[in-house]
N, CA, C and O atoms as a MOPAC input file, in Angstrom:
PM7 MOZYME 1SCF
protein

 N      0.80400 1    -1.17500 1     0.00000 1
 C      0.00000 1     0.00000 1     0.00000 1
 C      0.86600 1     1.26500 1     0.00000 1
 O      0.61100 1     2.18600 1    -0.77700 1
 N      1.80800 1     1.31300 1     0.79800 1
 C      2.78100 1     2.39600 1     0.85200 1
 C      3.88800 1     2.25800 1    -0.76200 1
 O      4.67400 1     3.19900 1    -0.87100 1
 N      3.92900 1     1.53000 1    -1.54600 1
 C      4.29300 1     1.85700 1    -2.67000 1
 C      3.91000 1     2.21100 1    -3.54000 1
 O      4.53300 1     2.72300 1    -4.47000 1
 N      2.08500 1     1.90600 1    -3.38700 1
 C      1.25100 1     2.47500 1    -4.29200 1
 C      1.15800 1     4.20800 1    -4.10700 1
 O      1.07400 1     5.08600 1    -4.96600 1
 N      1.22200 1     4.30500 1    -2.30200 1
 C      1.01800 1     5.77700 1    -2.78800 1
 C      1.95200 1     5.90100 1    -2.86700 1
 O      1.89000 1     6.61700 1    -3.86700 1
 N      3.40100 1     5.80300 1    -2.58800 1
 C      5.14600 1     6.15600 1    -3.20800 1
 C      4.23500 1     6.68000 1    -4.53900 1
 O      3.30500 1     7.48000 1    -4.63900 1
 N      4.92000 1     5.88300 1    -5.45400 1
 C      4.31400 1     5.74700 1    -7.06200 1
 C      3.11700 1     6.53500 1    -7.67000 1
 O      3.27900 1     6.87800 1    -8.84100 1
 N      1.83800 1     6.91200 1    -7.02100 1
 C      1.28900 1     7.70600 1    -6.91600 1
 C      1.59000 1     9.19600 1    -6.95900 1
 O      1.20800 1    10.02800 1    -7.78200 1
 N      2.57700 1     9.38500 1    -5.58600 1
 C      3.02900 1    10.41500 1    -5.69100 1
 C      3.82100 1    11.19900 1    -6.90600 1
 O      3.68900 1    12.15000 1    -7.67600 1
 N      5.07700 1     9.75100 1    -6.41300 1
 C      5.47000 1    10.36400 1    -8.10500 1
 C      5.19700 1    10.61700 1    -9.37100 1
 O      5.80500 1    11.42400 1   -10.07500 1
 N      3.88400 1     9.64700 1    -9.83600 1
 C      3.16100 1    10.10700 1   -10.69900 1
 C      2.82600 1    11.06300 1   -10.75100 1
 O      3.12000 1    11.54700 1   -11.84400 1
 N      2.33900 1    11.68600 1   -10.16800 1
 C      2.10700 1    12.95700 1    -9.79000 1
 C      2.76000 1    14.23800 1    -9.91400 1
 O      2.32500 1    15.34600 1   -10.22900 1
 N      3.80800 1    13.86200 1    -9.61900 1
 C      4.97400 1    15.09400 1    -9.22600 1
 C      5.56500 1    15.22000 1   -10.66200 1
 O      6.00400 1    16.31800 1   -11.00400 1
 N      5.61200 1    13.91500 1   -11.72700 1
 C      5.96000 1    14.01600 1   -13.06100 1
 C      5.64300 1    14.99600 1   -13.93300 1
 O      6.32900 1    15.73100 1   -14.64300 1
 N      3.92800 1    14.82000 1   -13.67200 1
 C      3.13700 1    14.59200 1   -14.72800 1
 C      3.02500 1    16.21300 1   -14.19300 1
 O      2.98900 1    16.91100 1   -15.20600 1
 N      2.97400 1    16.83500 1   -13.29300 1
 C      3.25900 1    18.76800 1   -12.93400 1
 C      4.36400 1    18.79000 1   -13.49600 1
 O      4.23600 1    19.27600 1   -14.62000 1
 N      5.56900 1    18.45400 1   -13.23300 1
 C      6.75200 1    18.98600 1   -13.24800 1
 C      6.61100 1    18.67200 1   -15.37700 1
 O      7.47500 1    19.35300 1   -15.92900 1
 N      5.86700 1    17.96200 1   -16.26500 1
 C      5.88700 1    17.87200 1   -17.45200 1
 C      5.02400 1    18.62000 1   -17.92600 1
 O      5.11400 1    18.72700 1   -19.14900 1
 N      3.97900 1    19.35500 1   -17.32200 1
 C      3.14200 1    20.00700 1   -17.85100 1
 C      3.57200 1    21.86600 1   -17.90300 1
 O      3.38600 1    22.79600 1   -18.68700 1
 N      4.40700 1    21.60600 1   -16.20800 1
 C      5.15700 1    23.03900 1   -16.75500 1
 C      6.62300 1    23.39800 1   -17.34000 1
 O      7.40300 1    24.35000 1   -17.35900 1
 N      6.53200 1    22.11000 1   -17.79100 1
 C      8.09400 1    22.27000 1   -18.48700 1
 C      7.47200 1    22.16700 1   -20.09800 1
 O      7.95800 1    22.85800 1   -20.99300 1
 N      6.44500 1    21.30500 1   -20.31600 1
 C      6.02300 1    21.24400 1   -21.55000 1
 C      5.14200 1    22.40400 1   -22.02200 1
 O      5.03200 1    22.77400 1   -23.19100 1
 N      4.58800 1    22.87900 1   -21.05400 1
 C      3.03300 1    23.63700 1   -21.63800 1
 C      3.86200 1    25.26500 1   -21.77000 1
 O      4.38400 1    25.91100 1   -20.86200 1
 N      3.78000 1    25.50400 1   -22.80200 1
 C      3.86700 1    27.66700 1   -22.98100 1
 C      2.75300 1    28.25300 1   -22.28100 1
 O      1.62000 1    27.77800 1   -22.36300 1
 N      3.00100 1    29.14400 1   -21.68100 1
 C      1.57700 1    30.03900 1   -21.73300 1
 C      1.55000 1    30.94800 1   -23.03900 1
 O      2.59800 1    31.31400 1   -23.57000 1
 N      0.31500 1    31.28500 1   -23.51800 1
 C      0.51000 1    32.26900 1   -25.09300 1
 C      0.03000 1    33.51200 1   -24.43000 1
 O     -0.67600 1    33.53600 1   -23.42200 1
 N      0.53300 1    34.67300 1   -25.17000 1
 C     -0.09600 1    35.88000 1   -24.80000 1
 C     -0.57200 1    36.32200 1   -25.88400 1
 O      0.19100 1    36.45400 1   -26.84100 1
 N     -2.02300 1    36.67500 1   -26.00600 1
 C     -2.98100 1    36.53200 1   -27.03700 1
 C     -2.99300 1    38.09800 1   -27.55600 1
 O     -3.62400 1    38.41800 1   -28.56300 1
 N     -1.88200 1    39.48700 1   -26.40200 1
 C     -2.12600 1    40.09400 1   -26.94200 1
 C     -0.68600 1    40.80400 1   -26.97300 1
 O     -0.17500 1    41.80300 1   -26.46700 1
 N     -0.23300 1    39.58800 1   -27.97900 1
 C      1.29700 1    40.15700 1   -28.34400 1
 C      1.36100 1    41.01600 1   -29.76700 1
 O      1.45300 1    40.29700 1   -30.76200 1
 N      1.33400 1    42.13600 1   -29.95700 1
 C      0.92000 1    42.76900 1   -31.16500 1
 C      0.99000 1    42.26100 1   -32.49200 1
 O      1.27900 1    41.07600 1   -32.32800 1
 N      0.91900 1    42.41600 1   -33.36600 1
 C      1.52000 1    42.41800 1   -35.21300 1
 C      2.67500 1    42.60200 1   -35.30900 1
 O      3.09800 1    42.89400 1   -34.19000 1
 N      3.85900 1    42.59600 1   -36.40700 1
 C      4.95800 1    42.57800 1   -36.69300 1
 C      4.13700 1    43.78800 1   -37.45900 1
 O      2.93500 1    43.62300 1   -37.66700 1
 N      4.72100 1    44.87800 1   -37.83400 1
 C      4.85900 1    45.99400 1   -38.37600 1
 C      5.26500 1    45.67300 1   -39.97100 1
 O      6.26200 1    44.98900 1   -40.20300 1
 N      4.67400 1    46.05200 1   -40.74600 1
 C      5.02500 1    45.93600 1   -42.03600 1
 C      6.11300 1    46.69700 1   -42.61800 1
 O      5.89700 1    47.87700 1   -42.34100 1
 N      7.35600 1    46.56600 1   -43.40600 1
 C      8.26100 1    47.55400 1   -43.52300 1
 C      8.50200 1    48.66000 1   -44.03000 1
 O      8.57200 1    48.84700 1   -45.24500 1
 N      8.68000 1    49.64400 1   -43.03800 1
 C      8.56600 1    51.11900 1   -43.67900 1
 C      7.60900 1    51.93100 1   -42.67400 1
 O      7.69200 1    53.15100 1   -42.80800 1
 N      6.50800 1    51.36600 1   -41.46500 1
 C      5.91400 1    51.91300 1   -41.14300 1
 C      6.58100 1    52.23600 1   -39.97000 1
 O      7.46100 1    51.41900 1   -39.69900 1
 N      6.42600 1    53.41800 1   -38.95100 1
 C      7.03400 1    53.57400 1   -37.87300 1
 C      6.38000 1    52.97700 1   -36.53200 1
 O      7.06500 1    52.90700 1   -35.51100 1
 N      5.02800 1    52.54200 1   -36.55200 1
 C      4.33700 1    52.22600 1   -35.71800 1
 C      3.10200 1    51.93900 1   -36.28300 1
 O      2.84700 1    52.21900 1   -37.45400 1
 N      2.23000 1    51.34000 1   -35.44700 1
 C      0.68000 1    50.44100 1   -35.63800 1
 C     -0.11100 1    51.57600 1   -35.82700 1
 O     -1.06100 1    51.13400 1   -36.47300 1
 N     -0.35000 1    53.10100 1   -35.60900 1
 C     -0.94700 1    54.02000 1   -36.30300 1
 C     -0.31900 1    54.36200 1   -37.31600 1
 O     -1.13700 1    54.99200 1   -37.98700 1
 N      0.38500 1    54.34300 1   -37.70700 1
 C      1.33500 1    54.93200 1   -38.85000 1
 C      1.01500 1    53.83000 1   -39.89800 1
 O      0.87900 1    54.11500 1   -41.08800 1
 N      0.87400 1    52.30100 1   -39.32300 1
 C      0.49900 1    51.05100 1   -40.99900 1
 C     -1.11500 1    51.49200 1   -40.89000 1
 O     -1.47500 1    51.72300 1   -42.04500 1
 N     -2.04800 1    51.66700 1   -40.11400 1
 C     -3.04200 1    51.65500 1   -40.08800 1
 C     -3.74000 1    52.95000 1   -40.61700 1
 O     -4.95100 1    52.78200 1   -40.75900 1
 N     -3.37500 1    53.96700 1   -40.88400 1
 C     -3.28300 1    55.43700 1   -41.34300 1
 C     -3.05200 1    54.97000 1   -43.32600 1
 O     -3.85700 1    55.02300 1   -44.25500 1
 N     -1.64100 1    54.56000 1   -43.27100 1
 C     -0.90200 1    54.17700 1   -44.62800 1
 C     -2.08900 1    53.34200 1   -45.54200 1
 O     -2.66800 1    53.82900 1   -46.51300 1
 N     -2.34100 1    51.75200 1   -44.91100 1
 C     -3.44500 1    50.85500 1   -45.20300 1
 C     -4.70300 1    51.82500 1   -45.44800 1
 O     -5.13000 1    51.55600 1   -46.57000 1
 N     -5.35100 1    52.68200 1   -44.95200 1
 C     -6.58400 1    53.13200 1   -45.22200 1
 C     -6.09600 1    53.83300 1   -46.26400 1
 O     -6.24300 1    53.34000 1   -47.38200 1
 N     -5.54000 1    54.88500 1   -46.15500 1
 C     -5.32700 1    55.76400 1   -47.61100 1
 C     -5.16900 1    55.10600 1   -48.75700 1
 O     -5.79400 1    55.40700 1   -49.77400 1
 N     -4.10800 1    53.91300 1   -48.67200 1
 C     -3.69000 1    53.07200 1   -50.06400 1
 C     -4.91700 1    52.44000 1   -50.21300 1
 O     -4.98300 1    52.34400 1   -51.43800 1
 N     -5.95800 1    51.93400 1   -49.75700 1
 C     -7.15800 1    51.81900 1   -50.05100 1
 C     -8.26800 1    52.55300 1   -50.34700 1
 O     -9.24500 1    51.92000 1   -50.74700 1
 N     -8.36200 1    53.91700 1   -50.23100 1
 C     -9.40300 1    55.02400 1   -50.59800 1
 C     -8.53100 1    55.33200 1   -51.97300 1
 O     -9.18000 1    55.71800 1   -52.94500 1
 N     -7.35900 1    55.21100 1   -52.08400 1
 C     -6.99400 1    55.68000 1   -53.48100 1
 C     -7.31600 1    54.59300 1   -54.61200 1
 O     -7.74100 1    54.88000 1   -55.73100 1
 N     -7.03100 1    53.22200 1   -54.12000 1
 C     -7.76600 1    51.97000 1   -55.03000 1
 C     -9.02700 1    52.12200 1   -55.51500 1
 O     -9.34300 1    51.83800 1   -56.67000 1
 N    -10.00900 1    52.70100 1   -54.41100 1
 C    -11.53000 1    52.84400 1   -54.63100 1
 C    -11.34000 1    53.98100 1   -55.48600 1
 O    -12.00900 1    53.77900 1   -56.50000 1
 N    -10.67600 1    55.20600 1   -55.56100 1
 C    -11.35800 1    56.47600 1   -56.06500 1
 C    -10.47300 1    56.68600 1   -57.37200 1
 O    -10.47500 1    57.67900 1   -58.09800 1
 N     -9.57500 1    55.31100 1   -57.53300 1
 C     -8.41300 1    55.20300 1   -59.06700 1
 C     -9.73400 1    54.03500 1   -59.65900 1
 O     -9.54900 1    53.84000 1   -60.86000 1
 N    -10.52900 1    53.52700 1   -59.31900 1
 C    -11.54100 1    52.21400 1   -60.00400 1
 C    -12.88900 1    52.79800 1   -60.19500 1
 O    -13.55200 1    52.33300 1   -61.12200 1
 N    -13.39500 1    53.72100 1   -59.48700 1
 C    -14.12400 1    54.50000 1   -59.74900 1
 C    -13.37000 1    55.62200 1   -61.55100 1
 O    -13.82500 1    55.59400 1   -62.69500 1
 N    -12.21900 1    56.38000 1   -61.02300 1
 C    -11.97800 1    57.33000 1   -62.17900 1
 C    -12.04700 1    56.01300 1   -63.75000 1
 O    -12.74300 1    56.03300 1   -64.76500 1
 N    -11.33100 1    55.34600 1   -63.42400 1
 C    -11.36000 1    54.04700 1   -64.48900 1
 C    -12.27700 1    53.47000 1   -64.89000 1
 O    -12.11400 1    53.03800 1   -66.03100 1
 N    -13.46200 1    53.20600 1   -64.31800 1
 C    -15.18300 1    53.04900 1   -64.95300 1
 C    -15.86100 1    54.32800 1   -65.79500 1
 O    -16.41900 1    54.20900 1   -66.88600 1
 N    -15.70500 1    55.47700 1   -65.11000 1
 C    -16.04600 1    56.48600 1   -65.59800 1
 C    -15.48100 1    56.59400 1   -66.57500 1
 O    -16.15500 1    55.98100 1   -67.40300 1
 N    -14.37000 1    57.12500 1   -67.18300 1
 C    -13.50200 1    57.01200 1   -67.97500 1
 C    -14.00700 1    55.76600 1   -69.52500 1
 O    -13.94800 1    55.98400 1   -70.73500 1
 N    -14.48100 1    54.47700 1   -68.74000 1
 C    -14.78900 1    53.37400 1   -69.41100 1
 C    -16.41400 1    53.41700 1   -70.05200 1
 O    -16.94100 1    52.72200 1   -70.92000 1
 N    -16.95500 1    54.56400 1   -69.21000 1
 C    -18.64300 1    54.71500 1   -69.52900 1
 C    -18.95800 1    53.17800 1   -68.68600 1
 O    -19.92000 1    52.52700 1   -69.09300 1
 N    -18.35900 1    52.77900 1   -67.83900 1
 C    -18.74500 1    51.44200 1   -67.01800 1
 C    -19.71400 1    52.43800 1   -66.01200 1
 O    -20.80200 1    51.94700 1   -65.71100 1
 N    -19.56000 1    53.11000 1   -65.74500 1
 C    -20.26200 1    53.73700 1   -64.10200 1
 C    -20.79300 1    55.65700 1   -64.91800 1
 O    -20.08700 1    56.34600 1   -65.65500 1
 N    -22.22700 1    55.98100 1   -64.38900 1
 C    -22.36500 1    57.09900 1   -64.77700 1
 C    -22.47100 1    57.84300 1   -63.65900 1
 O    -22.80200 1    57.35900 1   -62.57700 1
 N    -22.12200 1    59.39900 1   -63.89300 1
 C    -22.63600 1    60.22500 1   -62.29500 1
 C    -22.98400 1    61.13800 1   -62.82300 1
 O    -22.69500 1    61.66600 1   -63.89700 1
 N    -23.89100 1    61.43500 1   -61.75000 1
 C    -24.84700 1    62.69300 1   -61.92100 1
 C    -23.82100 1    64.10500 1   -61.22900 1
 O    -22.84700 1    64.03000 1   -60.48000 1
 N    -24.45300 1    65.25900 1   -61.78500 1
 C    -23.46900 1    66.02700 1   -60.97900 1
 C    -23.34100 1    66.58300 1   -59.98000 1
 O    -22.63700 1    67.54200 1   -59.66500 1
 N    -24.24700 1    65.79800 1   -59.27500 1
 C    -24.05500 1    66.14600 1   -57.77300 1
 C    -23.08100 1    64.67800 1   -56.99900 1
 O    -22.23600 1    64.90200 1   -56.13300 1
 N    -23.26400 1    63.82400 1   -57.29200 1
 C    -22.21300 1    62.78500 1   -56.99400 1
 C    -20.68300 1    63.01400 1   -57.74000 1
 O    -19.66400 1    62.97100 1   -57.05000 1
 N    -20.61300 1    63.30700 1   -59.49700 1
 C    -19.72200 1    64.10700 1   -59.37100 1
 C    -18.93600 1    64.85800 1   -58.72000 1
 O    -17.76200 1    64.50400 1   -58.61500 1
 N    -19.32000 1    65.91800 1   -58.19900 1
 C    -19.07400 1    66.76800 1   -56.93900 1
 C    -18.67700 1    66.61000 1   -55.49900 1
 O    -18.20800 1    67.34000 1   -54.62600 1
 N    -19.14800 1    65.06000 1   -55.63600 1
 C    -18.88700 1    64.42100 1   -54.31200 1
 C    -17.48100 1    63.47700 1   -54.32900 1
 O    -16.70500 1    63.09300 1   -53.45300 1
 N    -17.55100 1    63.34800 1   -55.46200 1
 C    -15.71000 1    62.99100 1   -55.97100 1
 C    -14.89800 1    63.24100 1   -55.45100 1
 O    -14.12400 1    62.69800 1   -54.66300 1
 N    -15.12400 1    64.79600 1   -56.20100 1
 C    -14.20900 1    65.32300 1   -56.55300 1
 C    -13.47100 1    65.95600 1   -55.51700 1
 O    -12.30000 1    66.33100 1   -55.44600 1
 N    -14.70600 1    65.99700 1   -54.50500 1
 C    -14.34400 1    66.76100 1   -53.02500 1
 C    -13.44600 1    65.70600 1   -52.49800 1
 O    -12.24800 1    65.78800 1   -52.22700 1
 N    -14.50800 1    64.38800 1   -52.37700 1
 C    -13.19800 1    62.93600 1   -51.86200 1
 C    -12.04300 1    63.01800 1   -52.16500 1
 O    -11.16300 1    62.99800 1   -51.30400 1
 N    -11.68300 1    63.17400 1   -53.99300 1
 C    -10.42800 1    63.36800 1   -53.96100 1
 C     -9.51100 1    64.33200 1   -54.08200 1
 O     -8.31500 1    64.18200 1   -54.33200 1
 N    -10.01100 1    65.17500 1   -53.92600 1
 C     -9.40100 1    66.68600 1   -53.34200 1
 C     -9.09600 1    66.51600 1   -51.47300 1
 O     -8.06100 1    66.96200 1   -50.97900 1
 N    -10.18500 1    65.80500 1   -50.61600 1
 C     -9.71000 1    65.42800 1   -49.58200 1
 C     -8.52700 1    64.07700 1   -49.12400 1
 O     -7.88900 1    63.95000 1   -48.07900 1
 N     -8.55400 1    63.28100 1   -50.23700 1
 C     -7.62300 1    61.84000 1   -50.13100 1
 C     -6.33900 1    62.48400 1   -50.49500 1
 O     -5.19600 1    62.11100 1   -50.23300 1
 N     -6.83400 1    63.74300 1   -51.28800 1
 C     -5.00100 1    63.92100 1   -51.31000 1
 C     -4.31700 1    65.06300 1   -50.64600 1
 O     -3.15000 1    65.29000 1   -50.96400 1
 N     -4.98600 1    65.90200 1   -49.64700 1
 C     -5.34000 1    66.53300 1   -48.51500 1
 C     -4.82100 1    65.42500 1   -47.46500 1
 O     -3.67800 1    65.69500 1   -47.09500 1
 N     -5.23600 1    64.49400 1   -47.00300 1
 C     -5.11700 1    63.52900 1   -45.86000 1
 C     -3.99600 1    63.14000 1   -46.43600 1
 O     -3.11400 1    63.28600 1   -45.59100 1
 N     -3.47400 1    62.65400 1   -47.57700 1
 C     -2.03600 1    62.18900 1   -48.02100 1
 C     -0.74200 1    62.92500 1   -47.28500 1
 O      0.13000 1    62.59200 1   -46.48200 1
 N     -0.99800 1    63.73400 1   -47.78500 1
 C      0.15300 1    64.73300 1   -47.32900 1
 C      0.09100 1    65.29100 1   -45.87000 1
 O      0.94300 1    65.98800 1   -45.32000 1
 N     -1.00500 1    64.87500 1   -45.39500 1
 C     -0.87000 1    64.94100 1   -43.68700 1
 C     -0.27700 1    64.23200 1   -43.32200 1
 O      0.62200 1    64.45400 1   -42.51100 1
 N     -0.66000 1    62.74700 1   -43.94300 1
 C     -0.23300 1    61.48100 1   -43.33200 1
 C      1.53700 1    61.21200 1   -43.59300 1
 O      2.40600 1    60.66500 1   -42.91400 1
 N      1.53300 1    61.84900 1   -44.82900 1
 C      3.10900 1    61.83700 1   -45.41700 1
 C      4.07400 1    63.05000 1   -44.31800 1
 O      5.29500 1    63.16600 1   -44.21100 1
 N      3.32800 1    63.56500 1   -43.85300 1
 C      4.06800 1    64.57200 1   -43.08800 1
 C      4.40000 1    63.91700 1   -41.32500 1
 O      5.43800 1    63.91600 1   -40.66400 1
 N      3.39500 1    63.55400 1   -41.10000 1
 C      3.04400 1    62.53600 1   -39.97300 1
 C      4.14400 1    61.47700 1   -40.00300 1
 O      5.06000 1    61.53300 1   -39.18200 1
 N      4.10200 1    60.81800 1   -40.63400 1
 C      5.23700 1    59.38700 1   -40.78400 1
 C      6.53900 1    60.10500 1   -41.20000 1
 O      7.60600 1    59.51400 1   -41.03500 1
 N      6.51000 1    61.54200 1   -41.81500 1
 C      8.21700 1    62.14000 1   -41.73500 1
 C      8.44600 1    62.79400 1   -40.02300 1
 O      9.45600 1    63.38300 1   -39.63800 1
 N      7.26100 1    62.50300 1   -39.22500 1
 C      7.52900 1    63.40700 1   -37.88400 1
 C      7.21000 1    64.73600 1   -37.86800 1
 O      7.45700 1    65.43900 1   -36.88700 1
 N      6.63600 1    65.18700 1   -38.95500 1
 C      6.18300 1    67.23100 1   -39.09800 1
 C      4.93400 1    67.24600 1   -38.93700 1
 O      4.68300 1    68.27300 1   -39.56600 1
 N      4.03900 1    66.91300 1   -38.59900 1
 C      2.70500 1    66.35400 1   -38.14500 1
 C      2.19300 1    65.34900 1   -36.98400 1
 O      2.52500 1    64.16400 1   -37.02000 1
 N      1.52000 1    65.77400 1   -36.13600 1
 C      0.70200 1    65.01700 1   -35.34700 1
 C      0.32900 1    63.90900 1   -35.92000 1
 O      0.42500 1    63.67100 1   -37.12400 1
 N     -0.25600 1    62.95400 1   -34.80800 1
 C     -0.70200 1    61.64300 1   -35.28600 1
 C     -2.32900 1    62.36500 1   -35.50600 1
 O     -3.14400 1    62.11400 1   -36.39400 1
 N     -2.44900 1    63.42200 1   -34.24700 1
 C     -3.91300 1    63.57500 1   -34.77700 1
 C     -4.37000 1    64.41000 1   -35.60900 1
 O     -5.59100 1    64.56500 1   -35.61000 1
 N     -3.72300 1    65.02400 1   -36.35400 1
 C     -3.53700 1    65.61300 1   -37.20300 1
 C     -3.60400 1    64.82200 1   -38.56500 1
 O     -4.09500 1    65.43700 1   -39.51200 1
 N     -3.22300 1    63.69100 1   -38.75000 1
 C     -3.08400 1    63.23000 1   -39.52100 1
 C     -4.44700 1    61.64500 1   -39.43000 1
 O     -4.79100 1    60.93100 1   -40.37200 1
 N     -4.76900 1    61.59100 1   -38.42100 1
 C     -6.05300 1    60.63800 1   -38.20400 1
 C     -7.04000 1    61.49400 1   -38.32800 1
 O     -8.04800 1    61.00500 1   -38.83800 1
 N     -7.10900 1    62.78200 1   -37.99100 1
 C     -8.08200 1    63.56400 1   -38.77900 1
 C     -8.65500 1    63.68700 1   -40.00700 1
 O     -9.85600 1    63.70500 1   -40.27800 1
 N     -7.70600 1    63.77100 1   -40.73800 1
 C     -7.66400 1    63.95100 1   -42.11400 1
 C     -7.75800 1    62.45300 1   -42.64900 1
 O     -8.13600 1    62.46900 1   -43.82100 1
 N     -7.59300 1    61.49500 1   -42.29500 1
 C     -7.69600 1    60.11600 1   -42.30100 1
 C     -9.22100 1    59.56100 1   -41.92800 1
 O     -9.68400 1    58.44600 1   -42.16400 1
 N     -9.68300 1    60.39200 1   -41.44700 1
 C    -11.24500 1    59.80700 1   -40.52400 1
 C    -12.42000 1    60.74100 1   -41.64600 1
 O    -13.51500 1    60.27300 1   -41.95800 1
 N    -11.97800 1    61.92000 1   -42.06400 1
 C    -12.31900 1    62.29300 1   -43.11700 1
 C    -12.54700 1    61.79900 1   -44.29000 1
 O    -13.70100 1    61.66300 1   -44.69700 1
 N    -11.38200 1    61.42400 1   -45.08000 1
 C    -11.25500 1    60.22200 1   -45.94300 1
 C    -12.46200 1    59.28200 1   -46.09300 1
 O    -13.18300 1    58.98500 1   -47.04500 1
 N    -12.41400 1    58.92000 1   -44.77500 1
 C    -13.08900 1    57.23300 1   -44.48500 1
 C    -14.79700 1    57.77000 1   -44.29500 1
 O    -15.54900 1    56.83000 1   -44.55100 1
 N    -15.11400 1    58.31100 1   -44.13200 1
 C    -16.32200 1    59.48800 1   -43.77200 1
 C    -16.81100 1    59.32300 1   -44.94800 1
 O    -17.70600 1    58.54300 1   -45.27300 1
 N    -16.09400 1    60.22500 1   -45.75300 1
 C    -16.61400 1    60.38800 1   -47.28500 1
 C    -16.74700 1    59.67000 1   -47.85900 1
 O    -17.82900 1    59.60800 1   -48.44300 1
 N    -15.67800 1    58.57500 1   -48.09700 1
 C    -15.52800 1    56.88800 1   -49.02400 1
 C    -17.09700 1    56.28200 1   -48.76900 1
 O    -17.96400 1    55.84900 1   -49.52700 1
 N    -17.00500 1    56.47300 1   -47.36300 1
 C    -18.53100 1    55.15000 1   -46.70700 1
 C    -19.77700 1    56.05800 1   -47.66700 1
 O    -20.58800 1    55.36400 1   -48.28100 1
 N    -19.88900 1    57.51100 1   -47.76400 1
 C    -21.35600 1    57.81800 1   -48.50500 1
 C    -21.07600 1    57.92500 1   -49.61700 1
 O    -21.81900 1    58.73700 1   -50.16900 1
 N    -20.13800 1    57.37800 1   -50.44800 1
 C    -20.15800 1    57.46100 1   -52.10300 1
 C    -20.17100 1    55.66600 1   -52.39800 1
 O    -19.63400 1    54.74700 1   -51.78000 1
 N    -21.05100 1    55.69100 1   -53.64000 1
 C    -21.14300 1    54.50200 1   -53.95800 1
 C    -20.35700 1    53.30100 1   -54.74100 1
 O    -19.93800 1    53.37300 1   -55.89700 1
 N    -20.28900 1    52.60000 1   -54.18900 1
 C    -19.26400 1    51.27000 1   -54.69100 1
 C    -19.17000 1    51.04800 1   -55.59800 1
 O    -20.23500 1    50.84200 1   -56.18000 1
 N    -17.75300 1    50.90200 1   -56.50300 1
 C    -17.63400 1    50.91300 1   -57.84900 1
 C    -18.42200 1    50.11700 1   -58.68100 1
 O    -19.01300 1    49.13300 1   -58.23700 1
 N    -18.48300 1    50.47800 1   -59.91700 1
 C    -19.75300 1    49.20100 1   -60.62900 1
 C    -21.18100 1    49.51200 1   -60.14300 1
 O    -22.01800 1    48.67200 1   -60.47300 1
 N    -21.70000 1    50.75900 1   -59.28600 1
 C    -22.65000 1    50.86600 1   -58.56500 1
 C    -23.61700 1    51.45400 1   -59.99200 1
 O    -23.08400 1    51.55100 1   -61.09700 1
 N    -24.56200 1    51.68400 1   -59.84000 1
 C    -25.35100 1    52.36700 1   -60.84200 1
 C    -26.17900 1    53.86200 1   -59.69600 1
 O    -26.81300 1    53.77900 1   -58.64400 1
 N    -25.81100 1    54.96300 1   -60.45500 1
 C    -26.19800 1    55.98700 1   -59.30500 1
 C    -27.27400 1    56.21900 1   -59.12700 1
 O    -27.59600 1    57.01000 1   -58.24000 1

């Protein structure tokens, strides 16, 4: 009986001493690796939105252009303002990631962007 619990024990004492030698703990909130070139996680996340409002408002000019997409001229107008503002927020953001600009300064002009993009309609849209 006393070897069973011996053996017991040590079973025991293994099967801890293998679980914290085997088991990692994960930390679920170990950030992203930074993509190269950005200075920080507002700075890719700033970059990522713009290089995407310019995709939308270069596929938009390229339908139009194609007679694929028609606008009236009040959506016209609403363009043109977008991209008079996307390239407004550019050069914030370009100033921002050189350090001559605020971050909020430049998420401003970024939240703007994203403002305007959401009420103009999706390429291929019919107005």
């Amino acid at each position: 009986m006393k070897r069973l619990a011996k053996l017991t024990a040590l079973g025991t004492l293994f099967l801890a001493l293998g679980w914290m030698v085997g088991c990692k703990t994960s930390n679920p909130t170990t950030p992203a690796q930074l993509a190269p070139g950005y200075n920080n996680a507002a700075d890719q996340q700033m970059g990522e939105i713009l290089a995407g409002a310019h995709a939308f408002y270069t596929s938009i000019q390229q339908q139009v252009e194609a007679n694929q997409m028609g606008m009236t001229p009040e959506l016209k107008a609403q363009f043109n303002t977008f991209g008079v503002n996307l390239n407004a927020a550019q050069n914030v953001y370009l100033a921002y990631h050189a350090g001559t600009a605020t971050q909020a300064q430049a998420q401003t002009a970024v939240n703007t962007v994203q403002s305007q993009q959401a009420a103009l309609p999706l390429p291929g849209a019919k107005p």
